[in-house]
PALUMBA-707875 format. One record per residue (C-alpha): x, y, z. Coordinates in steps of 0.1 Angstrom, whole numbers, plus 5000, padded with zeros to 4 digits. Example, Ala and Ser with C-alpha at 12.3 -4.5 7.8 and 13.67 -1.06 7.14 Angstrom:
+------+------+------+
|   px |   py |   pz |
+------+------+------+
| 5123 | 4955 | 5078 |
| 5137 | 4989 | 5071 |
+------+------+------+
This chain:
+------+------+------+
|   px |   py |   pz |
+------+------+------+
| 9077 | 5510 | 8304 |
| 9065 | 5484 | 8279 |
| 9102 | 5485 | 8262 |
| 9118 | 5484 | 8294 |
| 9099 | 5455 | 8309 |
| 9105 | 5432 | 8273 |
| 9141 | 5442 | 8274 |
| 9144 | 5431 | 8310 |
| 9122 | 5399 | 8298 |
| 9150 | 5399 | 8269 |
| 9180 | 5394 | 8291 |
| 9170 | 5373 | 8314 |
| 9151 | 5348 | 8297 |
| 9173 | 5312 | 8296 |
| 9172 | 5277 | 8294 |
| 9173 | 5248 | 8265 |
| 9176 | 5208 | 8273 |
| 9210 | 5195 | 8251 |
| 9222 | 5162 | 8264 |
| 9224 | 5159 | 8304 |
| 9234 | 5142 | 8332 |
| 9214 | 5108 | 8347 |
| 9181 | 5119 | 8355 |
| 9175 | 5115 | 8396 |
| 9149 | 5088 | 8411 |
| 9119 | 5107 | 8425 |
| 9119 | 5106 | 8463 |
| 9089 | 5085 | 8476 |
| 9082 | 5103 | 8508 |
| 9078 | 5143 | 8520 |
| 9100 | 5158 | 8539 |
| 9101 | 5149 | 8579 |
| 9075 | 5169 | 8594 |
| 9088 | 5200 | 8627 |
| 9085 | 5189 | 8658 |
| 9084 | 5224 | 8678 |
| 9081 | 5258 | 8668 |
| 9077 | 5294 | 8685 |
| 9052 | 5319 | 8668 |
| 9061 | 5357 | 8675 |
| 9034 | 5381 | 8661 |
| 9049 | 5418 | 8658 |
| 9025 | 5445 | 8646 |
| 9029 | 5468 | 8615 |
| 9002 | 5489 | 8625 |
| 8962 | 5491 | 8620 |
| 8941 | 5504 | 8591 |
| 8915 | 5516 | 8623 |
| 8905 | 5552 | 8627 |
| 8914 | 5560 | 8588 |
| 8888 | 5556 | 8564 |
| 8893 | 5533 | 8532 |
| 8926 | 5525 | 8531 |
| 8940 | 5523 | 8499 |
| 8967 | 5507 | 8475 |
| 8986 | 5483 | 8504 |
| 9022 | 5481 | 8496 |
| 9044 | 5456 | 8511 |
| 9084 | 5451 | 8507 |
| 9102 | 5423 | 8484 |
| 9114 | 5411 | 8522 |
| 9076 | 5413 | 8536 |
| 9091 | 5430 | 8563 |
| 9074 | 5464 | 8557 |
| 9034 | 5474 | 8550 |
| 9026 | 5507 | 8537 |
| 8987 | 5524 | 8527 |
| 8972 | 5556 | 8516 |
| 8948 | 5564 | 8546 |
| 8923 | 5594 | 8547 |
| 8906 | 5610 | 8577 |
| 8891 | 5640 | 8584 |
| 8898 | 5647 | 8544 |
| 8937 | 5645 | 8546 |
| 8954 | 5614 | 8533 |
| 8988 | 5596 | 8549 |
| 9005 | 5573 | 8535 |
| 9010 | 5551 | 8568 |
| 9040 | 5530 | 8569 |
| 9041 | 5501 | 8597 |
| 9017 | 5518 | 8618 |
| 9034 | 5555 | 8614 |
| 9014 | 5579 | 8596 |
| 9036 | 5604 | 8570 |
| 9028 | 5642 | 8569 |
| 8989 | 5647 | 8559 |
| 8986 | 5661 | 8522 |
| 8950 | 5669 | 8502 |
| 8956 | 5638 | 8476 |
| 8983 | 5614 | 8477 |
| 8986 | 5593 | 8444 |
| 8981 | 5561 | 8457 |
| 8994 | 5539 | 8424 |
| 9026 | 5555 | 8426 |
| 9032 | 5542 | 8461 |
| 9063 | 5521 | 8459 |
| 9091 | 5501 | 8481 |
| 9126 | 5502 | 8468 |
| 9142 | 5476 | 8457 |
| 9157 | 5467 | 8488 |
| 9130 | 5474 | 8510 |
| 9147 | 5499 | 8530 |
| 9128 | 5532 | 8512 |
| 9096 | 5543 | 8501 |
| 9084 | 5569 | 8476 |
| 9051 | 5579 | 8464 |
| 9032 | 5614 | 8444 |
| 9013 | 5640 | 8460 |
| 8988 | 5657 | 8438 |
| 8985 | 5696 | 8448 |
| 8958 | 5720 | 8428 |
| 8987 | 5735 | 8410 |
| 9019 | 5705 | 8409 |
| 9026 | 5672 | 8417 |
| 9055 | 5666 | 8443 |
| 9081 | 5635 | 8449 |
| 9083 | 5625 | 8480 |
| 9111 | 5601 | 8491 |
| 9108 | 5585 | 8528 |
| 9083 | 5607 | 8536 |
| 9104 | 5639 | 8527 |
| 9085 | 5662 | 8497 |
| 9109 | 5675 | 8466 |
| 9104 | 5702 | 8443 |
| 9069 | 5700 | 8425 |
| 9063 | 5699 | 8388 |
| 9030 | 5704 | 8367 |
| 9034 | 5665 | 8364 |
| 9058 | 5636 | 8365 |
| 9053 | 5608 | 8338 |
| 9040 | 5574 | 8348 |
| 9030 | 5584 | 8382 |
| 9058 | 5571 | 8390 |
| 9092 | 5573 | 8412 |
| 9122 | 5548 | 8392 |
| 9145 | 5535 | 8417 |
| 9176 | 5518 | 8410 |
| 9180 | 5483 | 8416 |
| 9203 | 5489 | 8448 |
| 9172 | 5510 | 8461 |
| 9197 | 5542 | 8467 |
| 9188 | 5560 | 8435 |
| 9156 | 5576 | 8418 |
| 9147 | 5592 | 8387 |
| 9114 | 5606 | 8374 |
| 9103 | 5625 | 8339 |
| 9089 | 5662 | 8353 |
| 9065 | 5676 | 8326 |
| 9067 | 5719 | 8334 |
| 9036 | 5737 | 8331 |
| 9046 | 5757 | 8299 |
| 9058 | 5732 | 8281 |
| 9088 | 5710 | 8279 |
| 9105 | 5688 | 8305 |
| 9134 | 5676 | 8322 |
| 9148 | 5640 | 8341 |
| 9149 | 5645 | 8384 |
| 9178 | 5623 | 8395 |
| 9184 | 5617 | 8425 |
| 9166 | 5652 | 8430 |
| 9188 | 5675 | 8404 |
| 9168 | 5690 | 8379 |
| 9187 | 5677 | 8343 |
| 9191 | 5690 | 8309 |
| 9155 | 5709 | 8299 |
| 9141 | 5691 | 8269 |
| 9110 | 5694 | 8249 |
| 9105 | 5660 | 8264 |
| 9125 | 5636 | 8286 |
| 9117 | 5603 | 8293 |
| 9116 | 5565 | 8303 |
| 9143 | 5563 | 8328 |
| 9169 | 5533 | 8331 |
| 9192 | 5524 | 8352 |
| 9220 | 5503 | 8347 |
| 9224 | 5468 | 8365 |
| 9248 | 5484 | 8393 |
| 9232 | 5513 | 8400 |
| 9257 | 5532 | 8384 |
| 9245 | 5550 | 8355 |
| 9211 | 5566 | 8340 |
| 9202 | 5565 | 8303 |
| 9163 | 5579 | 8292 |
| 9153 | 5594 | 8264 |
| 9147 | 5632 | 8254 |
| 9132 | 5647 | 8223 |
| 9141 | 5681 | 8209 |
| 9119 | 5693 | 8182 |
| 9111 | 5664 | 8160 |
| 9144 | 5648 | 8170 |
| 9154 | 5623 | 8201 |
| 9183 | 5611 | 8212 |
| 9196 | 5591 | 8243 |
| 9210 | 5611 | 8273 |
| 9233 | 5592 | 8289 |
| 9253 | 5603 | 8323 |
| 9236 | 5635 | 8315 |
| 9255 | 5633 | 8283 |
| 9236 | 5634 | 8253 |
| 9242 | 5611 | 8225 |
| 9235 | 5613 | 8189 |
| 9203 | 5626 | 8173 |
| 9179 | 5605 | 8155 |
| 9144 | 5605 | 8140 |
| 9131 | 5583 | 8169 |
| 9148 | 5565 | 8194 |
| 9139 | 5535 | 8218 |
| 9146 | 5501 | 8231 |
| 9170 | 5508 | 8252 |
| 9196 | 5483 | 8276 |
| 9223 | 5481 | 8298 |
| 9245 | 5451 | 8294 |
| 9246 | 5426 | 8319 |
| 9282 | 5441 | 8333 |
| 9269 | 5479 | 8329 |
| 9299 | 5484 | 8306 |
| 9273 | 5491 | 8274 |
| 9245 | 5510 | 8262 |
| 9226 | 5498 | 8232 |
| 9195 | 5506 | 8216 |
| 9174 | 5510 | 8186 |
| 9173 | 5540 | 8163 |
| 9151 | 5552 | 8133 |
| 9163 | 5570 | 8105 |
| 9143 | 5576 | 8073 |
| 9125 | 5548 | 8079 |
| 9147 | 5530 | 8083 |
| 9161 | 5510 | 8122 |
| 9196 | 5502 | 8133 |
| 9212 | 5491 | 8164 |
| 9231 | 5514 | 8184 |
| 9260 | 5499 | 8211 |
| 9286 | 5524 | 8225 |
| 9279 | 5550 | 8198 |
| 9286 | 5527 | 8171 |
| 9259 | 5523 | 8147 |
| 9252 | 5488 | 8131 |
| 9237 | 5480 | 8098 |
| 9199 | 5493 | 8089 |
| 9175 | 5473 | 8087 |
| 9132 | 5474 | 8078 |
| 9125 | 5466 | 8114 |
| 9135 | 5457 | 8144 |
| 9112 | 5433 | 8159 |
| 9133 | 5418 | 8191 |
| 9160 | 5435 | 8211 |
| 9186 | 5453 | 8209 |
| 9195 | 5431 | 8241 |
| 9226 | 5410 | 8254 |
| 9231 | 5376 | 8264 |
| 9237 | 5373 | 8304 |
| 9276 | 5374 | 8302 |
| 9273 | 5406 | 8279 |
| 9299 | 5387 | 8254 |
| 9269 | 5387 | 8229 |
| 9242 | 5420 | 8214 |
| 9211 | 5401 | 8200 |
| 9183 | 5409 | 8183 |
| 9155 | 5401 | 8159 |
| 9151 | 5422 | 8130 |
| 9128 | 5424 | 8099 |
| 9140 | 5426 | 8059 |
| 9127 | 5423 | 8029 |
| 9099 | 5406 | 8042 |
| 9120 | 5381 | 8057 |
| 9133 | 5376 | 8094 |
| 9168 | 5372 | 8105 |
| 9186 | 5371 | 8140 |
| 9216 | 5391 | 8142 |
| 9242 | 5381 | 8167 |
| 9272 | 5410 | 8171 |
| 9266 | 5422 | 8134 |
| 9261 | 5386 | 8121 |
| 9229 | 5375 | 8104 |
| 9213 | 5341 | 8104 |
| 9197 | 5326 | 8074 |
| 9164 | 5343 | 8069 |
| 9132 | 5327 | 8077 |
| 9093 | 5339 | 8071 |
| 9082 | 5341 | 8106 |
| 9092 | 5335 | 8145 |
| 9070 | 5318 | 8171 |
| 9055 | 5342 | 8196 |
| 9074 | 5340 | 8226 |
| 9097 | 5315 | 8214 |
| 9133 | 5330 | 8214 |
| 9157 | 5322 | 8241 |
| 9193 | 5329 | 8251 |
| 9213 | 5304 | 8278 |
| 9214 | 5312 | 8315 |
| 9254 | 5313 | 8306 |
| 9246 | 5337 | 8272 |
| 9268 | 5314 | 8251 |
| 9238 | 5296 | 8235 |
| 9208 | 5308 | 8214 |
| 9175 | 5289 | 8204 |
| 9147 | 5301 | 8185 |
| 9114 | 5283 | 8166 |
| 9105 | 5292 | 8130 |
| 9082 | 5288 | 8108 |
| 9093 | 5282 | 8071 |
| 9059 | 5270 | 8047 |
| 9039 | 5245 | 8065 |
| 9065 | 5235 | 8091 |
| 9076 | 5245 | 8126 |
| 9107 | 5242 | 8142 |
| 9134 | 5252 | 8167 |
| 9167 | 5260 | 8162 |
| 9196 | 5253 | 8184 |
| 9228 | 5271 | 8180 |
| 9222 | 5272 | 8143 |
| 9212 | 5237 | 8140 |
| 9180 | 5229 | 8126 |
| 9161 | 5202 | 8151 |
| 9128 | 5181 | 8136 |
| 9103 | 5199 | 8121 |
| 9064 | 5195 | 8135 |
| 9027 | 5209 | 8131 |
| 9032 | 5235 | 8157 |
| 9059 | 5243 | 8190 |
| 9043 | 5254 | 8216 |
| 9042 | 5294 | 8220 |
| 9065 | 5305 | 8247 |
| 9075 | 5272 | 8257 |
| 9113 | 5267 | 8250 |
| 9134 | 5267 | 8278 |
| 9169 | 5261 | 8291 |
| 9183 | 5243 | 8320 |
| 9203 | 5265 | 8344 |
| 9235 | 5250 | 8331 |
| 9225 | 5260 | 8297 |
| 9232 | 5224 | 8284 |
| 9195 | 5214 | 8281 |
| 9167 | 5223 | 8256 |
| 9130 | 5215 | 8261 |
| 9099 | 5226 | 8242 |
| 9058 | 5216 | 8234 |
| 9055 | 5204 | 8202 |
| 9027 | 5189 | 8182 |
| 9010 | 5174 | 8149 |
| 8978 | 5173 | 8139 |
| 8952 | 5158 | 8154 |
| 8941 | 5150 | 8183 |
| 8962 | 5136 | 8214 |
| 8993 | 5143 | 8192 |
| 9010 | 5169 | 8216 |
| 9044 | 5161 | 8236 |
| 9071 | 5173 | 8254 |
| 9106 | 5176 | 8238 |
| 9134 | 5170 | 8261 |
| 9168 | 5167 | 8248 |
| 9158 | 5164 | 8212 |
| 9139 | 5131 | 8224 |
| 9101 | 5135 | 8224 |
| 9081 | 5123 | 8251 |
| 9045 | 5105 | 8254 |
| 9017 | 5119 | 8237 |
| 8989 | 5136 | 8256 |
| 8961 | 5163 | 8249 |
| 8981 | 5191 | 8256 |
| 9011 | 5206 | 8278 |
| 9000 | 5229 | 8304 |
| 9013 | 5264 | 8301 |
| 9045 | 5276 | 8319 |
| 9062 | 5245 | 8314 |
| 9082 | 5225 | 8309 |
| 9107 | 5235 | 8331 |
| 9141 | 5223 | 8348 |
| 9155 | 5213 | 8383 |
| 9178 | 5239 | 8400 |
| 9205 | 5212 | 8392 |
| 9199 | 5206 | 8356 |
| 9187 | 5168 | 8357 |
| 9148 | 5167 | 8368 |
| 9124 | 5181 | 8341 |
| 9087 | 5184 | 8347 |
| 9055 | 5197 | 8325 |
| 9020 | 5195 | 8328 |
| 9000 | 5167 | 8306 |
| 8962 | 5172 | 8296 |
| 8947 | 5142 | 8292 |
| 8914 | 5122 | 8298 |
| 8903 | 5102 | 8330 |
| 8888 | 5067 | 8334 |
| 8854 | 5083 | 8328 |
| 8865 | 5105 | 8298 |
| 8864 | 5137 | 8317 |
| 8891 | 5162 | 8306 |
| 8922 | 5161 | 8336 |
| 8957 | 5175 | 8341 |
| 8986 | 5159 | 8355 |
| 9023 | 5162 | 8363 |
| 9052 | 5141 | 8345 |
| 9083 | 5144 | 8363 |
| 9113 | 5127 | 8349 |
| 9089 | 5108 | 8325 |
| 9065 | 5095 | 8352 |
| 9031 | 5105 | 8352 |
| 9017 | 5113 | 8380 |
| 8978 | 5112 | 8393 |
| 8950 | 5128 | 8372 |
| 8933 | 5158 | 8386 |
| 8900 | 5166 | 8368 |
| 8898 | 5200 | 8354 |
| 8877 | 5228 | 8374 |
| 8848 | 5245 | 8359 |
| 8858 | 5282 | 8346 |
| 8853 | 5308 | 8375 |
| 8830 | 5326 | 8354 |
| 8806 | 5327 | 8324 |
| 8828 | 5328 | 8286 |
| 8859 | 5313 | 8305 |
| 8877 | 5283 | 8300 |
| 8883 | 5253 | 8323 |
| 8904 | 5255 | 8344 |
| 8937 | 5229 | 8347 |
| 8932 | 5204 | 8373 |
| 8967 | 5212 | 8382 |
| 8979 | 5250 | 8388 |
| 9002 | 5268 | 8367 |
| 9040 | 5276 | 8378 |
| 9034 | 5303 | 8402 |
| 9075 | 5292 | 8419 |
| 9101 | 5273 | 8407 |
| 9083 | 5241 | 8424 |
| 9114 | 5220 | 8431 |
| 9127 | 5223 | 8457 |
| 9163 | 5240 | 8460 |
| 9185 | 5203 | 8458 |
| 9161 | 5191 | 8430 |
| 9149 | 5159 | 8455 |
| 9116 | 5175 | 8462 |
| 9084 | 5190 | 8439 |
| 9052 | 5202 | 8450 |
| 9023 | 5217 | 8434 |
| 8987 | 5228 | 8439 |
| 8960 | 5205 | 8426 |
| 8922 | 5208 | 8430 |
| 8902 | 5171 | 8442 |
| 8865 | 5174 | 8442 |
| 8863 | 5209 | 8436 |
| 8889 | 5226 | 8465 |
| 8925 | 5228 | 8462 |
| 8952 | 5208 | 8480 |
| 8986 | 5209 | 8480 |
| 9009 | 5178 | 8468 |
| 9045 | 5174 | 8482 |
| 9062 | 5142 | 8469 |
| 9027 | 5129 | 8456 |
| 9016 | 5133 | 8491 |
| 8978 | 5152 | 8491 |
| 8973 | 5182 | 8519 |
| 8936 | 5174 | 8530 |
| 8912 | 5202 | 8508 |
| 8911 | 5238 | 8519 |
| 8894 | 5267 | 8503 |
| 8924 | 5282 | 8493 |
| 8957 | 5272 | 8492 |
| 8986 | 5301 | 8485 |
| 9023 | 5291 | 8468 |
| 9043 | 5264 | 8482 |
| 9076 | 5270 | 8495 |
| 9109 | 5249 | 8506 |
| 9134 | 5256 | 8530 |
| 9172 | 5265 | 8519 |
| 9181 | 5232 | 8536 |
| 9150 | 5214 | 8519 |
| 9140 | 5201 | 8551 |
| 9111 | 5216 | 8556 |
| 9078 | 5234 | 8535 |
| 9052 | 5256 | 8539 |
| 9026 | 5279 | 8529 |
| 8995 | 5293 | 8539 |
| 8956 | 5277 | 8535 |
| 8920 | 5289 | 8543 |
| 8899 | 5267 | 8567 |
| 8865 | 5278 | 8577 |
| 8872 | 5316 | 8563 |
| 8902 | 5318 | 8580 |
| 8939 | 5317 | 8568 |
| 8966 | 5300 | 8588 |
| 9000 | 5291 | 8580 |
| 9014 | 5251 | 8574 |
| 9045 | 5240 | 8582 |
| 9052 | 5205 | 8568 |
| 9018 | 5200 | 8567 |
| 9009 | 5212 | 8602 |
| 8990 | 5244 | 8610 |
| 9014 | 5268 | 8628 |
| 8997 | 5299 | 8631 |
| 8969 | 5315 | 8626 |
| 8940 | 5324 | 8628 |
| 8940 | 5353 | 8601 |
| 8921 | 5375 | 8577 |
| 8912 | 5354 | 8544 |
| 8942 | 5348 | 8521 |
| 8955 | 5380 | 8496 |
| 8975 | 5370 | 8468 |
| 9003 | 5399 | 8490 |
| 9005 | 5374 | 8515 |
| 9036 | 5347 | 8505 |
| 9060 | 5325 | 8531 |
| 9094 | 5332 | 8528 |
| 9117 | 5312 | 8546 |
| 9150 | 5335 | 8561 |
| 9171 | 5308 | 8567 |
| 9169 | 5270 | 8572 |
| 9149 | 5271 | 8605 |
| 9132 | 5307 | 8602 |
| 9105 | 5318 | 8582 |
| 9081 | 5346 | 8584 |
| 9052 | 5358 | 8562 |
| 9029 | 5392 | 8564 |
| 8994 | 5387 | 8576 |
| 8960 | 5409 | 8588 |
| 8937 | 5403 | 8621 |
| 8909 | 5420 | 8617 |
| 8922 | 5457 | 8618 |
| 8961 | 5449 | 8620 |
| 8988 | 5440 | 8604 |
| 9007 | 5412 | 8617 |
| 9048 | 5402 | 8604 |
| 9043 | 5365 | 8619 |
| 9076 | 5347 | 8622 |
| 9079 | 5314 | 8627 |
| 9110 | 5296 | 8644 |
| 9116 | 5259 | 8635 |
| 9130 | 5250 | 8673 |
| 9159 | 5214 | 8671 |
+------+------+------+
């Protein structure tokens, strides 16, 4: 899963500042606060009469809640209230949504095999399945898993057939649209890449493997005597020492990237060609556009750092930030940290232009607007009284110092007095930006430089598709309760979860998954005219 998740990472990364558009005046004022709403509470079901409900599963929707429950030593997994057929040991890690929501699979552990079961419907049981874990396919219709037989050997379950029998199978992919399967399968000291059921070429090892953007290509990385080459369609590229990024494509699938390793040098190969060769690549620091058509990358060559755009070498400093480059969503924008030495010599680079020096840029930014023209980042700097504080610079204003939090526990480091990125925090027309600060010790939440009074906790902020309206949920006196431009809505419920998140449906709907006591709540909130 490692390769898979890094290749996913791979593909979608995006986002560098080149020249742009006027940047926007921040608004001055919040959104207008909801006059009325209506609260309907609809219950998913209770966790009562089971004992110690485990692993709780909700939807990408939060429409759905699902547990492992156990009474009178049988465990259900219980899905919005409904309890599945009873079973000695149900796996409760490998309990897992679809995509879409609209199934749910999980592993049953027998004394002799471990069974599938899809929407509460056992399959055929195996000694073991790999991972302990169902693969479903990103429309939610299709599943894979790697069945390990009890003498030896193995085979891929798709979509419940029994493939090919292997000395090994696994590490299931599916492409973009659902279409197609591609894992990998080892016969003797051999592997290769079973596509469609169809297997490719052999190889000494085989690995890194992608879909393009389009599902039209395959590509991955193969050994041979030491030796690692990229594979697309069959074809086989030129070999290389290593392969240290990639294979993966840029979003429009015009363009196979990757990173590779030669003669103790580093070079990125784009469709066969190489770039110059450099000694070493930032961690983190390798980007392709949101469109695909534009690649940036930061080096280190001697004693210097710095980024390359397109090929085009951009200033050299001390350091660039580690995983800081980014790209605006119309791919015509590049920003990064960068910084020399000493202290208070760290800064923001937008456009090629460098911004005012601070401490040190808070990590998970900078980042862009939805429409390209805002850019924000966090700024560590001191206060008055030469306590360490964080702020937020949007569009080049700073805005007001929060001191730093002591670390939650012993060996830790401070923690920012503004929180990291856990949203995009504009809002979707790019007018609006919130984000959650701490004031004496308790967290707020600031929309528009306006402060939420403290709370004990305060979960992610959200905007409305029409960016009318905000909310998110906040614990007062131990109890959580949902805000609506900055009014409580709802509530009172069980103390915040990091499972519970607002998500607004449509302009004037929103709804969010909450306990009471035993019971699970799907609380939906109408914004009335």
């Amino acid at each position: 899963m490692a390769n898979r998740s890094m290749l996913l990472n791979f593909v979608s990364i995006g986002a560098v500042l080149a020249a742009g558009p006027a940047i926007a005046a921040p608004p001055t004022t919040a959104p207008a606060p909801a006059a009325h709403t209506t609260v309907e509470e609809t219950s998913l079901g209770t966790v009562a009469g089971y004992d110690a409900p485990r692993n709780i599963a909700m939807d990408t929707d939060a429409n759905h809640v699902a547990f492992v429950g156990v009474r009178d030593k049988e465990q259900f997994v219980v899905l919005d209230g409904k309890s599945g057929p009873p079973f000695d040991q149900v796996m409760a890690e490998s309990l897992e949504f679809s995509p879409k929501g609209s199934h749910l699979g999980y592993l049953v552990q027998t004394a002799t095999e471990t069974l599938p079961v899809i929407d509460g419907k056992p399959g055929k049981g195996y000694y073991s399945i790999a991972h302990n874990r169902i693969f479903w396919s990103a429309d939610g219709k299709r599943t894979a898993y790697a069945a390990q037989f009890q003498n030896g050997g193995g085979a891929m379950i798709v979509d419940g057939v029994e493939g090919t029998h292997y000395d090994a199978a696994d590490i299931p992919l599916f492409s973009f649209d659902s279409l197609h399967l591609a894992y990998i399968a080892r016969r003797g000291k051999s592997q290769c890449i079973v596509l469609d059921g169809k297997e490719q070429k052999f190889y000494d090892a085989v690995g890194h493997v992608t879909f393009s953007p389009n599902s039209k290509h395959l590509t991955y990385e193969a050994i041979v005597n030491g030796k690692a080459m990229l594979v697309m369609d069959g074809q086989e590229g030129k070999a290389y020492d290593l392969i240290e990024i990639g294979p993966g494509f840029s979003s429009d699938g015009a363009r196979l990237v990757a990173v590779v390793a030669q003669a103790g040098k580093l070079l990125i190969v784009v469709n066969g060609r190489e770039s110059a060769p450099f000694d070493a690549l930032l961690r983190g620091d390798f980007i392709l556009s949101p469109d695909g058509k534009h690649i940036a990358y930061a080096v280190k060559q001697a004693n210097q750092q710095f980024v390359i755009n397109d090929g085009v070498s951009l200033p050299a400093f001390d350091h660039i930030g580690a995983y800081s480059l980014v790209f605006s969503p119309d791919s015509k924008r590049l920003a990064y940290e960068a910084g020399d030495a000493g202290p208070g010599h760290e800064y923001v680079v937008v456009d090629g232009v460098k911004g005012k020096n601070c401490d040190g840029v808070l990590s998970g930014t900078p980042f862009f607007s939805p429409d390209s023209k805002r850019v924000a980042y966090g700024a560590r700097r001191k206060t008055a009284n030469n306590k360490n504080a964080t702020q937020f610079v949007i569009d080049g204003v700073e805005g007001k110092l929060y001191e730093d939090q002591p670390p939650l526990r012993e060996g830790e480091k401070a923690r920012p007095g503004v929180e990291l990125p856990a949203y995009q925090m504009f809002s979707p027309d790019s007018r609006h930006f919130a984000y959650r600060a701490f004031s004496a010790e308790r967290p707020i939440a600031v929309i528009d430089s306006v402060e939420s009074p403290p709370a004990e906790a305060i979960g992610p902020i959200v905007f409305s598709p029409d960016n009318k309206h905000w909310a998110y949920l906040h614990v007062r006196d131990d109890k959580t309760y949902l805000v609506l431009d900055g009014t409580e809505v709802a509530g009172p419920y069980n103390p915040l979860s990091p499972r519970m998140v607002v998500l607004f449906d449509d302009a004037t709907t929103l709804h969010v998954i909450a306990t009471r006591k035993d019971e699970f709540l799907r609380v939906k909130v109408k914004i009335n005219p």
